[in-house]
C-alpha positions in Angstrom: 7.5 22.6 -6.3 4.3 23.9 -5.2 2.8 23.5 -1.6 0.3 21.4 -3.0 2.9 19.5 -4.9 4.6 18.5 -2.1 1.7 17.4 0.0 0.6 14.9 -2.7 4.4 13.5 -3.1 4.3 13.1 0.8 0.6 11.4 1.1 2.4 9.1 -2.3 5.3 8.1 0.1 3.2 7.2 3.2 1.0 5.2 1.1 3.7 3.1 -0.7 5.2 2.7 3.1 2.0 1.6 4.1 1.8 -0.8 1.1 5.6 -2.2 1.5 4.8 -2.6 5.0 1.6 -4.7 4.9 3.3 -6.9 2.2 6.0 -7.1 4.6 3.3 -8.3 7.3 1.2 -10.7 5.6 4.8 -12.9 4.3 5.6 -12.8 7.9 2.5 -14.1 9.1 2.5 -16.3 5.4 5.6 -17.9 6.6 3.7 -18.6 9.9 1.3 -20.5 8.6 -1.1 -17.9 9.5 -3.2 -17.1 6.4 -6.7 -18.0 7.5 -6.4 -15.6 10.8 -8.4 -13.0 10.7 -5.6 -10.5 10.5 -4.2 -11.8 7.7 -7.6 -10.9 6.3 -7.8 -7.3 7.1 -4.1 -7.0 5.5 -5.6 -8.4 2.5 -8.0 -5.6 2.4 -5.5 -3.2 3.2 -3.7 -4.4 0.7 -6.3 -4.1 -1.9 -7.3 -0.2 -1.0 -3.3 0.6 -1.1 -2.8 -1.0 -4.1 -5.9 0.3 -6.1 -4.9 4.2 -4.7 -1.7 3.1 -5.9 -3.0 1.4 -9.3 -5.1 5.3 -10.0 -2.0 7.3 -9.4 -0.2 5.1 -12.1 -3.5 5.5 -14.3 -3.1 9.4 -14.4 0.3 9.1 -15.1 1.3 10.8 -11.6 3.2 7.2 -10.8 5.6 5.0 -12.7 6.1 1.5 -11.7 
């Protein structure tokens, strides 16, 4: 695997850790009753970028789900 390779499989792992962990946030704060707070907000945004990065790699065929 190239250097280049492995750079992209590393930024791929930190974003689907990023993803799994802002899901992971927002059903905490979800079984809070906290879903109008502001923070439960941004992780929706978050959320959004991560999964559209996420939704591009699948496009070009560099991700299976």
């Amino acid at each position: 695997m190239s250097e280049r390779e492995e750079k992209f499989e590393k930024m791929l792992q930190a974003i689907q850790k990023e993803y799994n962990d802002t899901i992971s946030k927002m059903e905490m704060l979800k079984t809070e009753g906290k879903t109008k707070t502001v923070t439960y907000k941004q992780l929706m945004g978050t959320k959004v970028s991560l999964q559209n990065m996420l939704s591009r790699y699948e496009i070009y065929g560099l991700l299976e789900r």
